[in-house]
N, C-alpha and C positions, 0 to 999 in steps of 0.2 A: 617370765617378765611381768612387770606389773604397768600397768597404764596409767600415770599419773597425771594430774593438773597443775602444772606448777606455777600457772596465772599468768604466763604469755603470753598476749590480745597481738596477734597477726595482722599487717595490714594486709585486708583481704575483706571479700565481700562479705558481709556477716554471716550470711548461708554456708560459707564453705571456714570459714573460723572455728575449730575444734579444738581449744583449750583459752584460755580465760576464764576471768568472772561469771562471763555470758554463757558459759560452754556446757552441755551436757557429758562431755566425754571427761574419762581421767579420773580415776580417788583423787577427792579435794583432798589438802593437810592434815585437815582435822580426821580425817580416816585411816592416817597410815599409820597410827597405832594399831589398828584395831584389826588392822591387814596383816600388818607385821605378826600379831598374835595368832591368826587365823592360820600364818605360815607356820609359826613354829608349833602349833598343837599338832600339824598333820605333815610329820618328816617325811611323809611318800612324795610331799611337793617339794620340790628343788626351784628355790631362787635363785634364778640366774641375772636377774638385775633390772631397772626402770627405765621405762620410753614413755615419753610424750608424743605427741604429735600433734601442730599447733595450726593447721592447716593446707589449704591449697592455693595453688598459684599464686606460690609469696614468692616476690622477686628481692627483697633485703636481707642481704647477708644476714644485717644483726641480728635477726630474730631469731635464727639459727645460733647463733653465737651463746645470746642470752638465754634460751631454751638447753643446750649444752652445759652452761657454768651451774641452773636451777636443778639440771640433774643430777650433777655431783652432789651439789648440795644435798638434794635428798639423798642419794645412795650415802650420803656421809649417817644422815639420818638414820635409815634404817642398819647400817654399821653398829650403832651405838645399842642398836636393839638384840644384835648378834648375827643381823644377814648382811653378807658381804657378797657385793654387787661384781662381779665377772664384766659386766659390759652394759653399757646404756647405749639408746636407739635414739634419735634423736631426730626420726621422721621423716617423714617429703614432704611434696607437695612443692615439690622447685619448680618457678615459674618456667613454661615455658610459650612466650609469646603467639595469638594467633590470630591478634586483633591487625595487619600492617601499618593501620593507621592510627595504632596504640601508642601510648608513654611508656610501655615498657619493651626491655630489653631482656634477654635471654639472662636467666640466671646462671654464673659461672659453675655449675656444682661440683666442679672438683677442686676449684680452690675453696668455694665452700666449705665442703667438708674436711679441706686441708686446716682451714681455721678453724673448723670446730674441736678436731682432735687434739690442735693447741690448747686449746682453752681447756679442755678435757683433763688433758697431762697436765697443764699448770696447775686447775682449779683441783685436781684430785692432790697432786704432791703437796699443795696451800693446807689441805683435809689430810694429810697424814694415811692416807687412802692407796692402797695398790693401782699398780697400774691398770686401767680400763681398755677395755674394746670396744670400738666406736663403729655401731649402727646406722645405718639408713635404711630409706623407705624408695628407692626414684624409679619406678612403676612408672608415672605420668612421663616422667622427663626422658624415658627410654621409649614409650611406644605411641607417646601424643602423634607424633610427625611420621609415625610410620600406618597411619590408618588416612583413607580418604575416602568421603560418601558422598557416590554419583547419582545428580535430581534432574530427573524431565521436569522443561516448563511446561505446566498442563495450559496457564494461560494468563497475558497481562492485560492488567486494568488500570488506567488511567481517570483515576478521583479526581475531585478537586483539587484537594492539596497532596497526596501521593500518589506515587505508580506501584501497583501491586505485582511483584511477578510471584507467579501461584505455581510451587514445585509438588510432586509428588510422592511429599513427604510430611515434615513438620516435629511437630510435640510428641508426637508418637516413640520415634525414632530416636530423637533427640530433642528432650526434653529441658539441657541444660541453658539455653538461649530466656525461657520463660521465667525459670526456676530463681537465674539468680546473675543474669545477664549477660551468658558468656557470649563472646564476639568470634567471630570467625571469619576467614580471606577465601571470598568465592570467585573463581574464576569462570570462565567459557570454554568448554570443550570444544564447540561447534564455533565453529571460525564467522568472527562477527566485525565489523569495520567501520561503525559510527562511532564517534563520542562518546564517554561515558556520563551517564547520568546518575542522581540518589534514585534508590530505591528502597521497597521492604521487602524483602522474602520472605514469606510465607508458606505455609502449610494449609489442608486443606478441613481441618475441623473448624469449631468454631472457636469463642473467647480467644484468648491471647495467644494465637499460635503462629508467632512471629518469630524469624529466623533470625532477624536484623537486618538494622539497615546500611547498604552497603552501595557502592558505584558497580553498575557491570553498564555492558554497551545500549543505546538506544534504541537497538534496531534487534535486541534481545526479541526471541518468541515461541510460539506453540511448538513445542517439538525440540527444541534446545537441548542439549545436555551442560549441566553446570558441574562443578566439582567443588566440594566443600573442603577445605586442607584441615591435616593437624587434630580427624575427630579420632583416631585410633586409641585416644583413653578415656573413660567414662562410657561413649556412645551407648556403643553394643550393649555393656550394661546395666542399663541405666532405662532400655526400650522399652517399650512394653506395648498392648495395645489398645491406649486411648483411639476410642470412639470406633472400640473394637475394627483398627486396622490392623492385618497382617505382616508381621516383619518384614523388613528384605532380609534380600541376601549377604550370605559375607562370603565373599573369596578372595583370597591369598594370591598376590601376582611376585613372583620372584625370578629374574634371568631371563624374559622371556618367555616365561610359563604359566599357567594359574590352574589352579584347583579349588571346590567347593570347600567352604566349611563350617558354612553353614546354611540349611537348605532355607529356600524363600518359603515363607509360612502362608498356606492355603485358607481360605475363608472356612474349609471344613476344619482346621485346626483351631479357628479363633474359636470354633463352635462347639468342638469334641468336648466340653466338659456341661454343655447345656443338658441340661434332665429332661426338657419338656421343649 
């Protein structure tokens, strides 16, 4: 397959938009001669046909739509060169909601993708082009809501103008809150009975190590358990250890069961590769 850019600007935050103008990913146009050539000097390579991928947590149909019809269009292109496209991909990155107090709405993806193989088969038989096989990518939209990451409150601080509640975690762990603003629905483990109030949640380095700001109860405190929903894509990884903190753990809970699977990371592991 080949990765192309066929100038689709996703609404999506600019950080997670991977095809456009703006975009590092994908042979621009002007390259798919040059590709096409590269292919036929070396018949050991087999083309099997063109994907974009126009980014993440896009919640609009169209963009899929129109991302679908730009790649017939090329595969019609490279047709003409002598490689004939088996099937085009035409990505993820289907929204799935985990802001609650978001504007958006879960993305349909199987009607989705029901519209896009329309557009596929019309926009290919328009091109005089055999029939295609129609790709996806739904990674996020299969295992976002099947991950959750549990935070002790180490401890709240009430500022002037905000209340701090300090978990032990952060940017480390989950990085994507800083990066490029994602939101997430935190609830209360530990059975709490006042009002809820704004908060920020944060982590415990410094600079910007803010989880967001969200409502949990007023009588929140030291020793809390919180639950973060919906981090089971990206998180893990994506961690690493700013301000050389140690992983957590990951375990698997299925039926009433759980098992490790990935061990908590020890300060002599953050350390094991220091020389001196």
């Amino acid at each position: 397959m080949l990765r192309l850019n066929v100038g689709v600007d996703a609404s999506t935050h600019a950080y997670v938009r991977t095809g456009g103008k703006d975009s590092k990913f994908g042979i621009h146009p002007r390259d798919e001669a040059a590709a096409a050539a590269l292919l036929l000097a070396n018949p050991q390579l087999h083309f099997a046909g063109v994907h974009a991928h126009i980014g993440s947590q896009i919640y609009d149909e169209s963009a899929y739509l129109e991302n679908a019809t730009a790649l017939v269009a090329a595969a019609q292109r490279f047709a003409t060169s002598g490689l004939q496209s088996q099937r085009i991909v035409i990505g993820g990155g289907f929204g799935v909601p985990s802001d609650p107090n978001g504007d958006h709405k879960r993305l349909n993806v199987a009607a989705t993708v029901a519209a896009a193989a329309n557009c596929v088969r019309d926009a290919a038989k328009q091109c005089g082009l055999a029939p295609l096989l129609v790709g996806i990518e739904p990674g996020r939209a299969i295992v976002a809501d099947a991950g959750t990451t549990l935070y002790h409150v180490l401890a709240v601080k009430r500022q002037s103008q905000r209340t701090f509640v300090v978990v032990d975690g952060g940017i480390a762990e989950n990085p994507r809150p800083a990066l490029y603003g994602a939101r997430y629905h935190v609830t209360t483990v530990t059975p709490r009975h006042e009002e809820d109030q704004e908060i920020t949640l944060c982590g415990r380095s410094c600079e910007n190590d803010e989880l967001g700001t969200m409502r949990l109860p007023r009588d929140v405190a030291p020793g809390d358990l919180l639950a973060m929903h919906s981090t089971g894509a990206y998180t893990y990884s994506m961690s690493g250890n700013y301000n050389r903190f140690p992983k957590p753990a990951v375990v698997g809970i299925t039926n009433g069961t759980h098992r490790l699977l990935a061990r908590r990371e020890t300060i002599e592991d953050v350390l094991r590769n220091d020389a001196v």
